[in-house]
C-alpha positions as CSV (number, residue, x, y, z in Angstrom):
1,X,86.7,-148.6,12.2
2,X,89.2,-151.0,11.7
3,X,93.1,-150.4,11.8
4,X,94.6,-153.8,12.3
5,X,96.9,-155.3,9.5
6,X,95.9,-158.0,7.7
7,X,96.8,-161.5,9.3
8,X,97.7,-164.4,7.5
9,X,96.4,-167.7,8.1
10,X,99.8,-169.3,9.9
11,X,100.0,-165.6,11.8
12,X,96.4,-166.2,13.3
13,X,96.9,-169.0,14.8
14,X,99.9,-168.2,16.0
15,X,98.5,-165.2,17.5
16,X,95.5,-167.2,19.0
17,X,97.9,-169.8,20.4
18,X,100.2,-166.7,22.7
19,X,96.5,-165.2,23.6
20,X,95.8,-168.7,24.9
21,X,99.3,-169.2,26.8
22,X,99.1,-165.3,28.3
23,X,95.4,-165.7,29.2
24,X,95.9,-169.1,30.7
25,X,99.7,-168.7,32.4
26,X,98.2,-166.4,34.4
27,X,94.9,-167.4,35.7
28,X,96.9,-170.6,36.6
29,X,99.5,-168.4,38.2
30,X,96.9,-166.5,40.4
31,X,94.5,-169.1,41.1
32,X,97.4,-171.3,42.5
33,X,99.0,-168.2,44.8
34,X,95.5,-167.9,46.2
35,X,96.0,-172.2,47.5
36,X,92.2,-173.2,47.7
37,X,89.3,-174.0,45.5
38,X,86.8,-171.1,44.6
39,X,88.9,-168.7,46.1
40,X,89.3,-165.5,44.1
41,X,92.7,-163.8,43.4
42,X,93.7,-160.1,44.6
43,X,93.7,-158.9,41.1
44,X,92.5,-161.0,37.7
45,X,95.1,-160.3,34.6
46,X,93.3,-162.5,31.9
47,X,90.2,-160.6,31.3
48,X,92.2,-157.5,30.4
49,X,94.5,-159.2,28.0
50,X,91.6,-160.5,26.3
51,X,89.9,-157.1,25.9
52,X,93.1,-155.0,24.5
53,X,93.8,-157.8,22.1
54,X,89.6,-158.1,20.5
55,X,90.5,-154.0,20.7
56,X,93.6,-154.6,18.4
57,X,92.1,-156.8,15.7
58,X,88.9,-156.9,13.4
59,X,85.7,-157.7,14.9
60,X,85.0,-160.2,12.9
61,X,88.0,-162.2,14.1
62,X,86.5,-161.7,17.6
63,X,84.4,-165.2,17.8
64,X,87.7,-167.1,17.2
65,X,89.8,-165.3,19.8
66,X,87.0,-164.9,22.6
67,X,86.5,-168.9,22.2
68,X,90.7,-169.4,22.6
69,X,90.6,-167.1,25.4
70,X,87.2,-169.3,27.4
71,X,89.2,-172.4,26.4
72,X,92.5,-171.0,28.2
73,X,90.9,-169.8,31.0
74,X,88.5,-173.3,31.5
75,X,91.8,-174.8,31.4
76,X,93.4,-173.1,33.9
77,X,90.9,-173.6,36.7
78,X,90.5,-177.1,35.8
79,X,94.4,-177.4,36.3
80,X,93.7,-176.0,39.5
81,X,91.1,-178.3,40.8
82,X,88.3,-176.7,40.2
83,X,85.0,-178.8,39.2
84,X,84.2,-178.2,35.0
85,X,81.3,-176.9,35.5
86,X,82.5,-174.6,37.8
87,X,85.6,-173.7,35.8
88,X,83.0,-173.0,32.2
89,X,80.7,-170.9,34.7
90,X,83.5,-168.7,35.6
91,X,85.2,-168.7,31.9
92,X,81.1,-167.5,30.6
93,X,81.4,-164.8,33.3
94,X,84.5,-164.0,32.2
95,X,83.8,-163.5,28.7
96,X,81.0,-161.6,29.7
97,X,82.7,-159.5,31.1
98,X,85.3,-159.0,28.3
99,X,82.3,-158.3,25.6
100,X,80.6,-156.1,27.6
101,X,83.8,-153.5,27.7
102,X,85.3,-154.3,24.2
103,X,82.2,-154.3,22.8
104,X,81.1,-151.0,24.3
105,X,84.4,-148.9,23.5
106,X,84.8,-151.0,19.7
107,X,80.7,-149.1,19.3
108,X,81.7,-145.6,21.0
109,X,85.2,-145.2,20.1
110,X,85.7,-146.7,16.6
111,X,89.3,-145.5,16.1
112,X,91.2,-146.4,19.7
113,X,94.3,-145.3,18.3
114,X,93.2,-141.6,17.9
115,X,95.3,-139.7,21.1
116,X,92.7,-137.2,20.2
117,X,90.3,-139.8,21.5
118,X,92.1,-140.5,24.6
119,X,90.5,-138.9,27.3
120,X,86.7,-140.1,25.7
121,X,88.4,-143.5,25.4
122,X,89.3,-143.5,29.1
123,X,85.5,-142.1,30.3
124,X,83.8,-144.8,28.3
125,X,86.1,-147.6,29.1
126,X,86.1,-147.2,32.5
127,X,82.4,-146.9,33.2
128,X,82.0,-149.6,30.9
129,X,84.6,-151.5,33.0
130,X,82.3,-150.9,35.7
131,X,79.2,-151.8,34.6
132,X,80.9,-155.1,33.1
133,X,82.3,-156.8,36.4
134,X,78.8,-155.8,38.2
135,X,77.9,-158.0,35.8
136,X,80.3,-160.9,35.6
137,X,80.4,-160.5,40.0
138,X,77.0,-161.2,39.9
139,X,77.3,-164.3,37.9
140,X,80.6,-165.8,39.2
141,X,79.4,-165.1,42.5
142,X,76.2,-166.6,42.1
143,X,78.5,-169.6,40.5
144,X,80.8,-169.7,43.6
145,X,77.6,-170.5,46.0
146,X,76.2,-173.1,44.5
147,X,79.1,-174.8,44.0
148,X,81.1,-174.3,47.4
149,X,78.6,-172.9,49.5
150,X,80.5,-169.3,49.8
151,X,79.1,-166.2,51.0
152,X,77.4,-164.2,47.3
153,X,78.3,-160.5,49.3
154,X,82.0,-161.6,49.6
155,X,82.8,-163.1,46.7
156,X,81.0,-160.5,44.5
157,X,82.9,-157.8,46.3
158,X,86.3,-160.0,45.9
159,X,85.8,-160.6,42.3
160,X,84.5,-157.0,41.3
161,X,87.7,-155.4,42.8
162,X,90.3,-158.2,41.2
163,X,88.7,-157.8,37.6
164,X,88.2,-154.1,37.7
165,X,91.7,-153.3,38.6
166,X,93.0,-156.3,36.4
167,X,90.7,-154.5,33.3
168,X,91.8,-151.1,34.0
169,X,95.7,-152.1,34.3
170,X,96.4,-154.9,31.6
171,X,93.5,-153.5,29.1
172,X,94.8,-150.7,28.6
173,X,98.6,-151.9,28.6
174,X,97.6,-154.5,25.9
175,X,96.5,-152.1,23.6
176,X,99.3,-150.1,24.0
177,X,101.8,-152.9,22.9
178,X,100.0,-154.1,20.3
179,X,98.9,-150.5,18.8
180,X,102.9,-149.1,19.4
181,X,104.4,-151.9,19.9
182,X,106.6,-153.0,22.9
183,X,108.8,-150.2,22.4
184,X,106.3,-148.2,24.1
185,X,107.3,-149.5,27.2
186,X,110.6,-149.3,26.6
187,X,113.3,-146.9,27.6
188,X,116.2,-145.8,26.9
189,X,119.7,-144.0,28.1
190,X,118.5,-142.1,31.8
191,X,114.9,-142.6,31.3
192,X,116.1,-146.3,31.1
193,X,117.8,-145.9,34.3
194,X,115.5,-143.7,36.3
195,X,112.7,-146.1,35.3
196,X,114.6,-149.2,37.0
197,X,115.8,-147.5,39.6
198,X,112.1,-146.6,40.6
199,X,110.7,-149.7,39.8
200,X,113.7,-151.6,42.0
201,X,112.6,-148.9,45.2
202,X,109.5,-149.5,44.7
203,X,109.7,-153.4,44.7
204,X,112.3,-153.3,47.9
205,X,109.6,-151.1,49.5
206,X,106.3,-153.2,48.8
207,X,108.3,-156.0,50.2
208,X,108.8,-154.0,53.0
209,X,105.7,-153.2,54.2
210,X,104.1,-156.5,52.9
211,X,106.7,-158.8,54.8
212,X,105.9,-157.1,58.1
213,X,103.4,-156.5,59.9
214,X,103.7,-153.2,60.5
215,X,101.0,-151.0,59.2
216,X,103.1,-149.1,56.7
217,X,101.6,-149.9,53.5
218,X,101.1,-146.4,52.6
219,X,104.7,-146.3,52.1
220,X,104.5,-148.0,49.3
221,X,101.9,-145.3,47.5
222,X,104.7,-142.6,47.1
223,X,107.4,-144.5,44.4
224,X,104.7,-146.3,42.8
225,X,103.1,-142.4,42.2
226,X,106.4,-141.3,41.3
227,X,106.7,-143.8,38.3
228,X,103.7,-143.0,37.0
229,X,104.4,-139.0,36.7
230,X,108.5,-139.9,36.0
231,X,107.4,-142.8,32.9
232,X,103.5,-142.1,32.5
233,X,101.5,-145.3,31.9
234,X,104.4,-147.6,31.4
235,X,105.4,-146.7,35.4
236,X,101.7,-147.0,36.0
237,X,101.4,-150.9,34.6
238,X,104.8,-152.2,35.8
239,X,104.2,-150.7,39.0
240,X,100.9,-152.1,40.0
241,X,102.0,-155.4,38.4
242,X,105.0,-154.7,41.2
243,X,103.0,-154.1,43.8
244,X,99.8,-156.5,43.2
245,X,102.5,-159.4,42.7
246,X,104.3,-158.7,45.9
247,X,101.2,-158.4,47.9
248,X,99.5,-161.2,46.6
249,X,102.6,-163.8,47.1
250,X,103.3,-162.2,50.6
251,X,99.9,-162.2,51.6
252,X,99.3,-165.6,50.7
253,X,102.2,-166.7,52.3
254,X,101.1,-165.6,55.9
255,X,103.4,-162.1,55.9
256,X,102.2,-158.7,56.1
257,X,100.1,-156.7,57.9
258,X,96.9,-157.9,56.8
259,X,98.2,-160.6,59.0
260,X,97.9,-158.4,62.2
261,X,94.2,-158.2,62.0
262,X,93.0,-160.6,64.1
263,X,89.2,-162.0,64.0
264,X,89.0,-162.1,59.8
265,X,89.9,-164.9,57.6
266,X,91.9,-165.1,54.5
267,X,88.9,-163.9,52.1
268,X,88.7,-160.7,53.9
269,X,92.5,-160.2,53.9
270,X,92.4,-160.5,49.9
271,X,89.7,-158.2,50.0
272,X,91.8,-156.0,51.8
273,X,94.3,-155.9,49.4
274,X,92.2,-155.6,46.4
275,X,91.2,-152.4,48.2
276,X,94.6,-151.1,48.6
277,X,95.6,-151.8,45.1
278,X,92.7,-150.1,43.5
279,X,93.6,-147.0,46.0
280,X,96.7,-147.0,44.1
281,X,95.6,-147.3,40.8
282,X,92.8,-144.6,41.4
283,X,95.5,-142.7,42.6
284,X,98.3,-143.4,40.0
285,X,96.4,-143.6,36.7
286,X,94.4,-140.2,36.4
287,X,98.2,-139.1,37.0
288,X,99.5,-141.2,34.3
289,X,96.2,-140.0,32.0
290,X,97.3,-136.2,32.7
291,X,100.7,-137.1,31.8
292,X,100.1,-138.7,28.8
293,X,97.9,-135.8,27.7
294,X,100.4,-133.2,28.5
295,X,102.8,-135.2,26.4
296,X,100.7,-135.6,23.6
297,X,100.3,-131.7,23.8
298,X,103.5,-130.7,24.6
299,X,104.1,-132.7,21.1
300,X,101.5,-131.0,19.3
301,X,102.2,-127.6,20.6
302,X,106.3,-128.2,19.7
303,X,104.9,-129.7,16.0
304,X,103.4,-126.4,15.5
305,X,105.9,-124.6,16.9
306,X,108.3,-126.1,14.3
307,X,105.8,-125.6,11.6
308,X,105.0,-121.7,12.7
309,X,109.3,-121.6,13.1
310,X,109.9,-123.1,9.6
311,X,107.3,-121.1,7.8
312,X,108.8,-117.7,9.7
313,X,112.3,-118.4,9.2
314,X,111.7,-118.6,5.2
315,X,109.1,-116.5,4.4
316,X,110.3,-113.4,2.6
317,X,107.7,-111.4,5.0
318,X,109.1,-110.3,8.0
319,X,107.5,-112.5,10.7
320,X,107.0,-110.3,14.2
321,X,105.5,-111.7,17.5
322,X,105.4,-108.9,20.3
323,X,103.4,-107.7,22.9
324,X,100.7,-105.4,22.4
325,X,102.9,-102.3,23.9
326,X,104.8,-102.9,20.7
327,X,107.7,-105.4,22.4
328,X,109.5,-107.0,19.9
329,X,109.1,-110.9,20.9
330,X,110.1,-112.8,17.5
331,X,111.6,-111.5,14.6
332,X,112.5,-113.4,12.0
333,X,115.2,-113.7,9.9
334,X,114.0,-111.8,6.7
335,X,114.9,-109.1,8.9
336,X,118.3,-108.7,7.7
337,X,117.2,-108.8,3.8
338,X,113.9,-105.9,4.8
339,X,115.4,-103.8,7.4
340,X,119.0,-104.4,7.3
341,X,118.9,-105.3,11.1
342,X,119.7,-108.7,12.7
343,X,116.7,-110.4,14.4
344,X,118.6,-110.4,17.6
345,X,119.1,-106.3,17.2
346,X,115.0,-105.8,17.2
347,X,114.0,-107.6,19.9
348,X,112.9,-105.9,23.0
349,X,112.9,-102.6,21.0
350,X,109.4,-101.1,20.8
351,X,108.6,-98.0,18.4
352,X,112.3,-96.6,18.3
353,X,112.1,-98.2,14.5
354,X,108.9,-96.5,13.5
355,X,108.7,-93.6,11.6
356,X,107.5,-90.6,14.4
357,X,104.2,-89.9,12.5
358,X,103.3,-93.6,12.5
359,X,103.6,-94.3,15.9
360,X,100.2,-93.0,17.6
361,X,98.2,-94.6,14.9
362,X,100.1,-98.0,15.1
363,X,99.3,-97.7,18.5
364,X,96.0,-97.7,18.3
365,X,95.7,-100.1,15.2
366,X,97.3,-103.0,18.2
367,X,95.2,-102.0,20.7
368,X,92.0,-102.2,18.3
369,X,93.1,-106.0,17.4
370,X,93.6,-106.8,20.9
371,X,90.4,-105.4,22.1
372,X,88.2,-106.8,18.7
373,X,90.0,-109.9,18.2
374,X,90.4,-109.4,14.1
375,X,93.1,-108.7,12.3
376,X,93.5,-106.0,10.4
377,X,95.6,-104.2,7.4
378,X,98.1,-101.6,7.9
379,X,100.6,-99.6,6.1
380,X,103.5,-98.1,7.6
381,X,107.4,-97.0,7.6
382,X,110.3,-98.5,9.0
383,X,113.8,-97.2,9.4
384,X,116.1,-99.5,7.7
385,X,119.9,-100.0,9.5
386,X,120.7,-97.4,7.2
387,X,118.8,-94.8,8.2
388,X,116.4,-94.7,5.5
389,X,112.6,-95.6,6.0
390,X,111.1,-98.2,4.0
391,X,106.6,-98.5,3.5
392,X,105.5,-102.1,5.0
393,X,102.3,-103.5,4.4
394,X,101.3,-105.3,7.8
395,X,99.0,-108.2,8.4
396,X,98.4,-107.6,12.4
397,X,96.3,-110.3,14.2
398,X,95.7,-111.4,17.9
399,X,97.4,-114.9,19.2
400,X,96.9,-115.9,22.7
401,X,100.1,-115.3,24.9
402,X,102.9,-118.5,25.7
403,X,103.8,-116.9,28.9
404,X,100.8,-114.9,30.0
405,X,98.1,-116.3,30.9
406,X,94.5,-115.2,29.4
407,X,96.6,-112.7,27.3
408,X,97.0,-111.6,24.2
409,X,100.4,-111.2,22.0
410,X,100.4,-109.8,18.2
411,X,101.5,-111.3,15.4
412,X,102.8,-109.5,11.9
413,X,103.7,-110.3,9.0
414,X,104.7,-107.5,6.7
415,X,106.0,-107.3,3.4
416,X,108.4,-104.2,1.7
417,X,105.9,-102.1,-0.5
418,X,108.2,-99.1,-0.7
419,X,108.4,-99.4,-4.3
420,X,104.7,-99.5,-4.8
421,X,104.1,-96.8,-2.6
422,X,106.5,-94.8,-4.8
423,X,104.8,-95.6,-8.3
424,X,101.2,-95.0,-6.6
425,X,102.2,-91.8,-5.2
426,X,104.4,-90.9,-8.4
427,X,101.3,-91.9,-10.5
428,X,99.0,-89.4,-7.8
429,X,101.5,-86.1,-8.6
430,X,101.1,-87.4,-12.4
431,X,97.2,-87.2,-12.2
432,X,97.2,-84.1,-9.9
433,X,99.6,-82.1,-12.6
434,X,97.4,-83.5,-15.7
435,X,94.2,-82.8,-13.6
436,X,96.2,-79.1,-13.5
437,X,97.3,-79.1,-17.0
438,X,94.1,-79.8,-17.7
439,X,92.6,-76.5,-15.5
440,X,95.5,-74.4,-16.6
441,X,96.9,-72.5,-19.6
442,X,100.1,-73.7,-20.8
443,X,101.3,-70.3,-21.7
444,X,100.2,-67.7,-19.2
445,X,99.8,-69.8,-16.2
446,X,96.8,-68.6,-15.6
447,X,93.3,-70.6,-15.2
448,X,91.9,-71.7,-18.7
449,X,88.5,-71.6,-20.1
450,X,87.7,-74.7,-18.1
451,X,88.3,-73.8,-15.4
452,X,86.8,-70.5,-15.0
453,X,83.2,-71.9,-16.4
454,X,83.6,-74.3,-13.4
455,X,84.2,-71.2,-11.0
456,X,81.2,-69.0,-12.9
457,X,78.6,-71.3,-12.2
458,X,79.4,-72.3,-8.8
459,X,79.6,-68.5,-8.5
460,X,76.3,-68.2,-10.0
461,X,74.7,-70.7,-7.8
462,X,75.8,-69.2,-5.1
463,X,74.4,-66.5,-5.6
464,X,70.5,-68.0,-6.7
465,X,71.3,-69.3,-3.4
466,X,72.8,-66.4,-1.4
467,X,72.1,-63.0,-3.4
468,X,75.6,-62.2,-3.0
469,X,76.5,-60.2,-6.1
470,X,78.9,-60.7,-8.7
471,X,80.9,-59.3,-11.4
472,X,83.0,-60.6,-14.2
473,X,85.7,-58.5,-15.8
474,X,86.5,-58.8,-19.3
475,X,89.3,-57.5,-20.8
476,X,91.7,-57.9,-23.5
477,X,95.3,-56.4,-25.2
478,X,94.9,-53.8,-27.3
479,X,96.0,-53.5,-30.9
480,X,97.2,-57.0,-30.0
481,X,97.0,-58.2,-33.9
482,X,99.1,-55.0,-34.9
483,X,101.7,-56.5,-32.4
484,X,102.1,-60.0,-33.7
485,X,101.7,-58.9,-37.4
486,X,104.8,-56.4,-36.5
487,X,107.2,-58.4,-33.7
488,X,106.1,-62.2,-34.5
489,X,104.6,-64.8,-32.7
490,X,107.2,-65.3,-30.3
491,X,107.1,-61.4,-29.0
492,X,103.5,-61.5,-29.2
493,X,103.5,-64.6,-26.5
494,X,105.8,-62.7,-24.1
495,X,103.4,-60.0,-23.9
496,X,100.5,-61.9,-23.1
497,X,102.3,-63.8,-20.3
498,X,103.4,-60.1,-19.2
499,X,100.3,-58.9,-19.6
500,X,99.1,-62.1,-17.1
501,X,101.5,-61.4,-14.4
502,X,100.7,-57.9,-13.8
503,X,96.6,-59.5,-14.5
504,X,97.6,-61.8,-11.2
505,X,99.5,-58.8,-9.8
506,X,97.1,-56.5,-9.5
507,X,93.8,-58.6,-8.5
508,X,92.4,-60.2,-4.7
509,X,93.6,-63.7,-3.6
510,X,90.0,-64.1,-3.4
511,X,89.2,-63.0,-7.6
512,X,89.7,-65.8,-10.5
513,X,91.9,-64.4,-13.0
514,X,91.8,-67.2,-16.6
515,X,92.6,-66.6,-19.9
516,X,89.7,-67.6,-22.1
517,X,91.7,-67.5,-25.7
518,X,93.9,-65.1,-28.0
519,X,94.7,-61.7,-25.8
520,X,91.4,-62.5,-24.1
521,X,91.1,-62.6,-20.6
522,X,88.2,-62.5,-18.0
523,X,88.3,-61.9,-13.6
524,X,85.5,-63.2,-11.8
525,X,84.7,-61.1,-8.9
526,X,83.1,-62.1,-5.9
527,X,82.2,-59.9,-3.3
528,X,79.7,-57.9,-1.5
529,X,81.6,-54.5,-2.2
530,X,80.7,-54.9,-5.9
531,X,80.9,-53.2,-8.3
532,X,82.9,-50.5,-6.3
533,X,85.7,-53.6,-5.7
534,X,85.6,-54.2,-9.5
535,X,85.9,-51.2,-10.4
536,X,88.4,-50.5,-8.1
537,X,90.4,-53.8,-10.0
538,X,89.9,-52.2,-13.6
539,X,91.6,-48.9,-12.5
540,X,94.3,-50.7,-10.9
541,X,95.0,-52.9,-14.0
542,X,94.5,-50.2,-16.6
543,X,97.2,-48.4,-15.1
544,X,99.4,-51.3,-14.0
545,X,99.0,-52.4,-18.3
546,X,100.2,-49.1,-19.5
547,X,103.8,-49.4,-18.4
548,X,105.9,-49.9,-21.3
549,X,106.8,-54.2,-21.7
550,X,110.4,-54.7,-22.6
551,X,110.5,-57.4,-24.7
552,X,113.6,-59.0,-26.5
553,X,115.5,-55.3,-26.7
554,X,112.4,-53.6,-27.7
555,X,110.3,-51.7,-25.5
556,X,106.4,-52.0,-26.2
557,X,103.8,-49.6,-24.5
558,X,100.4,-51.6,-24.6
559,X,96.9,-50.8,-23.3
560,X,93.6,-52.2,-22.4
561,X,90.3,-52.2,-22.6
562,X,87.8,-53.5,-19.4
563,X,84.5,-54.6,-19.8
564,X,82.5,-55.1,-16.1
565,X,79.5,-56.5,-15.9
566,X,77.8,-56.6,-12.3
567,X,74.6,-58.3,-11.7
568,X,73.2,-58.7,-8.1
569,X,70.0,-60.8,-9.4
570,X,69.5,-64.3,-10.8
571,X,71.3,-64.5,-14.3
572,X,72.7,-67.3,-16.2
573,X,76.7,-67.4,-16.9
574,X,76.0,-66.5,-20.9
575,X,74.3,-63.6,-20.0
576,X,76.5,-62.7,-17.9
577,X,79.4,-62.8,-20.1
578,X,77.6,-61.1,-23.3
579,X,77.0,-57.7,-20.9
580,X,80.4,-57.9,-19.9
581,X,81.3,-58.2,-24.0
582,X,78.9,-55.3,-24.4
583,X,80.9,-53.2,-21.9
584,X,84.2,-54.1,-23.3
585,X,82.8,-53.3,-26.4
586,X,82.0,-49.5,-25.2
587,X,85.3,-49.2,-23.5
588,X,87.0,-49.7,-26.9
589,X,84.5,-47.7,-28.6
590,X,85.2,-45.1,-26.0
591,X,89.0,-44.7,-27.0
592,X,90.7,-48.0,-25.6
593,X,92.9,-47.7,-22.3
594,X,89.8,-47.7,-20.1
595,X,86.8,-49.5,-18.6
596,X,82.8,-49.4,-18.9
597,X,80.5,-51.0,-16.5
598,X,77.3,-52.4,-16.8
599,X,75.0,-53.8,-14.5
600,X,72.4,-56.3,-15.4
601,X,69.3,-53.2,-14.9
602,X,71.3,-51.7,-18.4
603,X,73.5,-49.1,-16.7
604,X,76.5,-48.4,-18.2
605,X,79.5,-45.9,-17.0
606,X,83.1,-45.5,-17.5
């Protein structure tokens, strides 16, 4: 994939011609501090250049900028006295080398500016790294024998150690600058300060150890590992630059411990310090990869944190983080509109806001998301600052904990339903009285036709199904037309609703007294004392009916007449109700103001 901007014409060749100058400066720069033909420098800068720059531009640009870099770097050896075809052997190693690695990461890592890439980005460079200055050793060193008769083992190992280190450090710091420009490696106010002030101790150190020949040089590992966990990578670069540079000149020069070994010649010394610098750079740079990680997470993880604050802080939801023992950890500010409270007044508190009979379940409902990992629904009330509870409807799921380990916390978000709650449940007592309007005569209060045909056949059923027996008493007021032709409607309403009461009065908890229209009115009668429990009933209302009503400043004596019908077999509710007509019937026939039973077998007495 490919991120680079555009380049003009003028711009590329400007571009080409600082590649050339940085790529050539310093192979001239090394190649003299080394002093002799063929002899290979303690680190190699040029390659690395070259392979973060093809890694900031388009690969098809790559041909022009790969041939300024082989022209730079031919150059600079032949500056430094080495033969041409010496000098094009080692710039074709060279770019080896450099296509090998760009190549590899530009085919595996498309986008290099992904930080999500970074730690992929670092495994594949590096073992391509490694694989390319094998290669490029081989040949250079192959090169170096045939022209001045060096040893192949040696210079391999020399060259493998300068180009790998040189890759690693200046690779990667190219990239950098061109991908965030050199403000990336700049700093500012105390970082500013700290950074020079390590990069000074650790120069004054390295030249330390390296100008005497004390064996100290692991003095110089601690500072240079300190600016690379103090300042990341741009401690790691300027530091190893430091400390290559000032070994390198030093050791040239004839000071430095390298110079205490006796028996070994100047080849072996620079291999020396190759070694030493790539101890500190595999030291410092997986230090300076973990930083730059942690950064790029701690900036992710504070980016979310902003967004998780911002979307919490105005949501009209109240927004709650606490642990699962119901600790408040976060709440946010909608808290003061919802509960009355201030965020600050609800944290740490744990159910001492709940309402008492929400508490065990709301318990459980936490530890249920903790323990399944889902969220889950709940509705609940809260105590507002007033005093008053309020109905929430809470979204409860499971977030991992910031300062526990392996934990869980709980996350809410929960929104004031109180006023649906109030509709819904005022809607519930408005279909629980129709559903009872609907069951109930409006006048007497009593159960209505409706209702006693549900209770008749479930009592009929149950007795298919049980044999218990039944009976259904059937009664009515009489002379009740006389009354409402004399007194009026009105009159004639109060007695029936009289005549209910002392119906209700004077039957079992367990009987169904209803009102099935006019003065008519029926008791169903379950029980196993039947018809002795029935009949005990009629009595009981015939006499309770016969006090005198006072009604409106009139005094009214009214009677009834029962009809019972008892059945202890099979029978179907219209039956049923025609034998306790028939009895009814007799009763009135009989004189009024007294019952007749019948049982289904055709008995009749009264």
């Amino acid at each position: 994939m490919d991120h680079s901007p555009t380049l003009t014409r003028k711009r590329l060749w400007l571009d080409r011609l600082l590649l050339a100058f940085l790529v050539g400066a310093s192979a001239w720069l090394l190649l003299a501090l080394v002093r002799a033909p063929g002899e290979l420098s303690a680190i190699w800068i040029g390659n690395g250049i070259l392979t973060g720059w093809l890694l900031s531009r388009p690969t098809r640009l790559w041909p022009g900028y790969v041939a300024t870099g082989l022209a730079a770097d031919v150059v600079a050896h032949l500056l430094s006295g080495d033969p041409v075809a010496y000098a094009a052997a080692i710039g074709a190693s060279n770019v080896v080398e450099v296509l090998i690695v760009a190549g590899f990461v530009r085919r595996l890592v498309p986008d290099v500016g992904d930080a999500r890439q970074w730690i992929r980005l670092g495994g594949i460079a590096t073992s391509s790294t490694l694989a390319a200055c094998a290669v490029s050793g081989v040949l250079a060193a192959a090169t170096a024998v045939v022209v001045y008769e060096g040893s192949f083992l040696r210079d391999l190992f020399s060259w493998y150690a300068a180009h790998v280190v040189g890759m690693v450090i200046f690779a990667t710091t190219t990239l950098v600058v061109h991908r965030e420009g050199l403000q990336s490696l700049a700093l500012s106010g105390r970082k500013r300060g700290s950074f020079i002030g390590i990069m000074l101790l650790l120069s004054a150190v390295a030249f330390t150890v390296f100008f005497f020949r004390y064996p100290l040089l692991f003095l110089a590992y601690p500072p240079l590992l300190l600016g690379a966990f103090r300042h990341g990578f741009a401690g790691v670069a300027v530091g190893v630059i430091l400390l290559a540079v000032i070994g390198s000149v030093l050791t040239a020069m004839g000071y430095g411990p390298l110079w205490a070994l006796e028996g070994i010649g100047a080849p072996e010394r620079i291999a020396l310090l190759q070694l030493y610098i790539a101890g500190g750079c595999l030291m410092i740079i997986p230090v300076a990869l973990a930083m730059g990680e942690r950064k790029r997470l701690t900036a992710r993880l504070r980016d979310s944190e902003h967004r998780y604050r911002l979307l919490a802080d105005f949501s009209h939801d109240l927004v709650v983080r606490m642990r699962p023992d119901g600790e408040r950890l976060y709440v946010s500010p909608s808290a003061r509109d919802m509960l009355g409270w201030e965020p600050a007044e609800m944290l740490g508190s744990r159910w001492s806001l709940m309402h008492p009979e929400d508490r065990d379940h709301q318990s459980e409902a936490m530890a249920d998301v903790v323990a399944s990992g889902r969220a889950r629904m709940d509705m609940y009330r809260v105590r507002h600052k007033d005093g008053h509870y309020i109905w929430v409807e809470a979204v409860t799921q499971p977030i991992p904990s910031i300062d526990r380990k392996g934990e869980f916390d709980i996350i809410s978000a929960a929104r004031d339903v109180t006023s649906r709650v109030v509709a819904e449940q005022a809607l519930e007592e408005s279909r629980r009285e129709l559903e009872r309007l609907v069951r109930v005569d409006a006048l007497t209060g009593l159960a209505n036709r409706r209702q006693f045909d549900e209770r008749i056949s479930l009592a009929l059923k149950r007795l298919r199904r049980h044999g218990h027996p039944l009976a259904l008493i059937y009664l009515d007021v009489d002379h009740f037309k006389g009354i409402n032709d004399t007194y009026g409607h009105e009159v004639g309403d109060e007695v029936l609703c009289a005549f209910a009461r002392r119906l209700r009065e004077n039957v079992r908890a367990i009987d169904l007294p209803a009102r099935i229209g006019g003065d008519e009115f029926v008791v169903v009668v379950e029980d196993a004392a039947v018809p002795d429990a029935a009949e005990a009933i009629a009595r009981k209302l015939v006499e309770a009916m016969a006090v005198p009503i006072a009604v409106d400043g009139t005094t009214l004596k009214i009677t009834t007449s029962i009809g019972i019908a008892y059945t202890h077999a099979s029978v179907d509710a219209k039956t049923l109700m025609s034998s306790a007509d028939g009895a009814l019937y007799s009763a009135k026939k009989a004189g009024r103001n007294r019952y007749c039973i019948t049982s289904m077998e055709g008995a009749v007495k009264g």
